[in-house]
C-alpha positions in Angstrom: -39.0 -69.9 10.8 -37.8 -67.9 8.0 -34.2 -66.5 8.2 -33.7 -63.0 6.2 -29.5 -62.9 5.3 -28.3 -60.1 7.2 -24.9 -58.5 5.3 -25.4 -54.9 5.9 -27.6 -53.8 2.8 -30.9 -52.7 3.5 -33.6 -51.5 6.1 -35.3 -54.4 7.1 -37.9 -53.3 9.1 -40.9 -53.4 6.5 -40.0 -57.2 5.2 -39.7 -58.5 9.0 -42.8 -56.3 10.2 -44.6 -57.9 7.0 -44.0 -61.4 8.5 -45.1 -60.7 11.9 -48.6 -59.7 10.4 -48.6 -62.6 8.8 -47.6 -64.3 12.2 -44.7 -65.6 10.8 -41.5 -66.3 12.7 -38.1 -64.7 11.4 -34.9 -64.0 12.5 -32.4 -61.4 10.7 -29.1 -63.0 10.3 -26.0 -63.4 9.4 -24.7 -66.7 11.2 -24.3 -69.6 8.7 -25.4 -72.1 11.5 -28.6 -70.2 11.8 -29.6 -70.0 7.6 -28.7 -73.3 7.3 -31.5 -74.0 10.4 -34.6 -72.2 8.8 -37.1 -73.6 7.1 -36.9 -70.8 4.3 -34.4 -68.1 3.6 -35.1 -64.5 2.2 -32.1 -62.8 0.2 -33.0 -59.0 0.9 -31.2 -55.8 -1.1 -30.8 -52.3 -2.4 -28.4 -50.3 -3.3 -25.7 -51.6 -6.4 -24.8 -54.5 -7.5 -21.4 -54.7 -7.1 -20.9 -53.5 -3.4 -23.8 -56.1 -1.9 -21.8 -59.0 -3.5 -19.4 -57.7 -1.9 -20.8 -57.5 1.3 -21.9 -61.1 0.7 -18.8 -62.1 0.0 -16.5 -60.8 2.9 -18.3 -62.8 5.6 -18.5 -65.9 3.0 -22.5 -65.7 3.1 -22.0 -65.6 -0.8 -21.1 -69.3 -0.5 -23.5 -70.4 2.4 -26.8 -68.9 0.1 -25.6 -71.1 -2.8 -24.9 -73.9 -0.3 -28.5 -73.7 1.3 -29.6 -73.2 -2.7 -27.7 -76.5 -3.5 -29.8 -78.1 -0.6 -32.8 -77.9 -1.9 -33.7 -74.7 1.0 -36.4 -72.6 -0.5 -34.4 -69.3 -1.0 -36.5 -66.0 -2.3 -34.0 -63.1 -3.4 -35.9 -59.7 -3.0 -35.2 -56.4 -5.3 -31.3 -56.4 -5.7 -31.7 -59.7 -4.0 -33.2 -61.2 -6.4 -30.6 -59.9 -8.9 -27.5 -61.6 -7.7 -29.5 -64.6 -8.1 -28.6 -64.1 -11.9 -25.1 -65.0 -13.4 -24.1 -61.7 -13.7 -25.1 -57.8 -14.0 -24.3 -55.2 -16.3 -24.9 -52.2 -13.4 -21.5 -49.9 -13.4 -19.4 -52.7 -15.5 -19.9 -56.3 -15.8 -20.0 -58.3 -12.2 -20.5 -62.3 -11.7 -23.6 -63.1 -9.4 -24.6 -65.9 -7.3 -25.6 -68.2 -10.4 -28.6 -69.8 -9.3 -30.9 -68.6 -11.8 -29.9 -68.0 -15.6 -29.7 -64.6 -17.1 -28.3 -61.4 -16.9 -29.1 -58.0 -15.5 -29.2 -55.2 -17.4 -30.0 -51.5 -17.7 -33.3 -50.0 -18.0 -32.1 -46.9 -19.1 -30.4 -48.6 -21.9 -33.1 -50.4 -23.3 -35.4 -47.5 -23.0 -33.0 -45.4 -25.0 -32.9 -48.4 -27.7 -36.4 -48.5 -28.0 -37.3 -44.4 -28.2 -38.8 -44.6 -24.6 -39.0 -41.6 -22.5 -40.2 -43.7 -19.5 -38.5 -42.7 -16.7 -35.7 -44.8 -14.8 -35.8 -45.9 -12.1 -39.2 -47.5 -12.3 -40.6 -46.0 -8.9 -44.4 -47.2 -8.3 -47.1 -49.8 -8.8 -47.6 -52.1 -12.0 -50.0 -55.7 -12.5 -48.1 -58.5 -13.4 -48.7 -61.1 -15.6 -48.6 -65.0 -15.1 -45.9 -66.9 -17.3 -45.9 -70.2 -15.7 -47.2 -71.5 -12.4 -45.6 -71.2 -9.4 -45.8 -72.1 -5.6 -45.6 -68.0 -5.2 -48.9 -67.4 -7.2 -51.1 -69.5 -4.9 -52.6 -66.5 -3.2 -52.6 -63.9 -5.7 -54.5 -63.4 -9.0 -53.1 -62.5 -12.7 -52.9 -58.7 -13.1 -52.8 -58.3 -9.3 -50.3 -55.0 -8.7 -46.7 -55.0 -6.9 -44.7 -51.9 -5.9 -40.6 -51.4 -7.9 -38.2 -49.5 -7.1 -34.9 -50.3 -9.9 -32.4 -49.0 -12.8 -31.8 -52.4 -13.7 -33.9 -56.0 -14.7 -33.0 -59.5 -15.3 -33.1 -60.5 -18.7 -32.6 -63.6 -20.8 -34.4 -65.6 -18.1 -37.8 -66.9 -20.1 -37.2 -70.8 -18.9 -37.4 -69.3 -15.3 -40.2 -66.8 -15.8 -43.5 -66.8 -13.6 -44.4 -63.1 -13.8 -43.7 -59.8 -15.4 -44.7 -56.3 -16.3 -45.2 -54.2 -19.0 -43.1 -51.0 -18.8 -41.9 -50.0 -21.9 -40.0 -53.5 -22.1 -41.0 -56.4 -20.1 -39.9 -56.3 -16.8 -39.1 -59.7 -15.4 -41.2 -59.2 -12.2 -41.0 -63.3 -10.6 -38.4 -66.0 -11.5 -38.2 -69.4 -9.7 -35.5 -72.0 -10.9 -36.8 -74.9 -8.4 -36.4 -74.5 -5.0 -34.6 -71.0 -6.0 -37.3 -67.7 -5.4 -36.8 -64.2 -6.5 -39.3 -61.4 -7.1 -37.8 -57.6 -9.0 -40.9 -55.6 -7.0 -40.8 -55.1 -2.8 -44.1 -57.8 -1.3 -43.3 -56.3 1.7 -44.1 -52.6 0.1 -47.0 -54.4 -1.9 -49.8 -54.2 0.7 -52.6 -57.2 1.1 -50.9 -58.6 -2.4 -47.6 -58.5 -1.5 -47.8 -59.8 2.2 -50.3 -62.8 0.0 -46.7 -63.9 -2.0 -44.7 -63.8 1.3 -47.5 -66.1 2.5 -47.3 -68.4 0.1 -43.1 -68.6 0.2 -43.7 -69.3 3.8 -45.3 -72.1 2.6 -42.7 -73.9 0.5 -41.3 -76.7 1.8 -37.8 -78.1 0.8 
């Protein structure tokens, strides 16, 4: 059964209708007792930074995901869930995350003004990615195979943890995995045959 943190940011109906296709058990939640029970756990999010660790942290679920990380659980952070994976975001000042994967999260807008880009922000649509390093997530999908975004913001300073990224106008980290630790920057659930193919595999990790 996988468990899908429940602190009050996001619409979770596409990620849990995504795992019944699949037949997949899951349970949205925000009991401790309950996380700690599942054989994986999904970190979901949208929305800034800031307020979801925030969230997270007035009902102490900020301390049970790093517990369940700690424990070896396989734990796959999703869109802004995957960013407070990182040690800390740049998005409306400088905020600590969860600190299970190394890195930073910074501003596309920025970098695209660095680098002369008139690429819009937020990245809104579908891109390939490109393998990096193998990864229990790949098992079903192919190199170059496309994924849906929706962000201002993308993890940087991560290369020891990178699986996947895409091109767009800088690289986009698009998969990370620091062991047992998941996260992907682009929706599976919003990915069609591709996307529900990653969730698949997750489903499939064992701790």
């Amino acid at each position: 059964m996988i468990a899908i943190v429940d602190y009050g940011v996001g619409n979770l109906f596409s990620l849990t209708s995504s795992l019944t296709t699949l037949g997949i058990e899951s349970e949205v939640t925000g009991d401790a007792a309950k996380l700690k029970a599942a054989d994986q756990v999904i970190l979901p999010g949208v929305g800034a930074f800031a307020d979801a660790m925030g969230k997270l942290k007035e009902n102490g679920l900020d301390q049970t995901v790093i517990e369940l990380a700690q424990s070896g659980k396989p734990l796959l952070g999703i869109c802004l869930g995957m960013q407070l994976l990182f040690d800390s975001s740049e998005e409306f000042g400088v905020h600590a995350g969860l600190g299970l994967v190394p890195g930073r999260v910074v501003s596309l807008a920025e970098a695209f003004a660095k680098a002369g880009s008139e690429l819009k922000v937020p990245h809104i649509g579908w891109n390939p990615i490109t393998f990096r390093k193998e990864s229990p997530l790949l098992k079903y999908i192919k190199d170059q195979d496309q994924f849906y975004y929706v962000h201002s913001f993308y993890a940087t300073d991560c290369q020891e943890n990178l699986v996947a990224d895409s091109d767009y106008g800088v690289a986009v980290t698009g998969i990370v995995q620091n062991g047992n630790v998941f996260g992907t920057q682009f929706h599976p659930e919003k990915s069609g045959h591709c996307g529900l193919a990653l969730l698949k595999a997750f489903a499939e990790v064992t701790a």
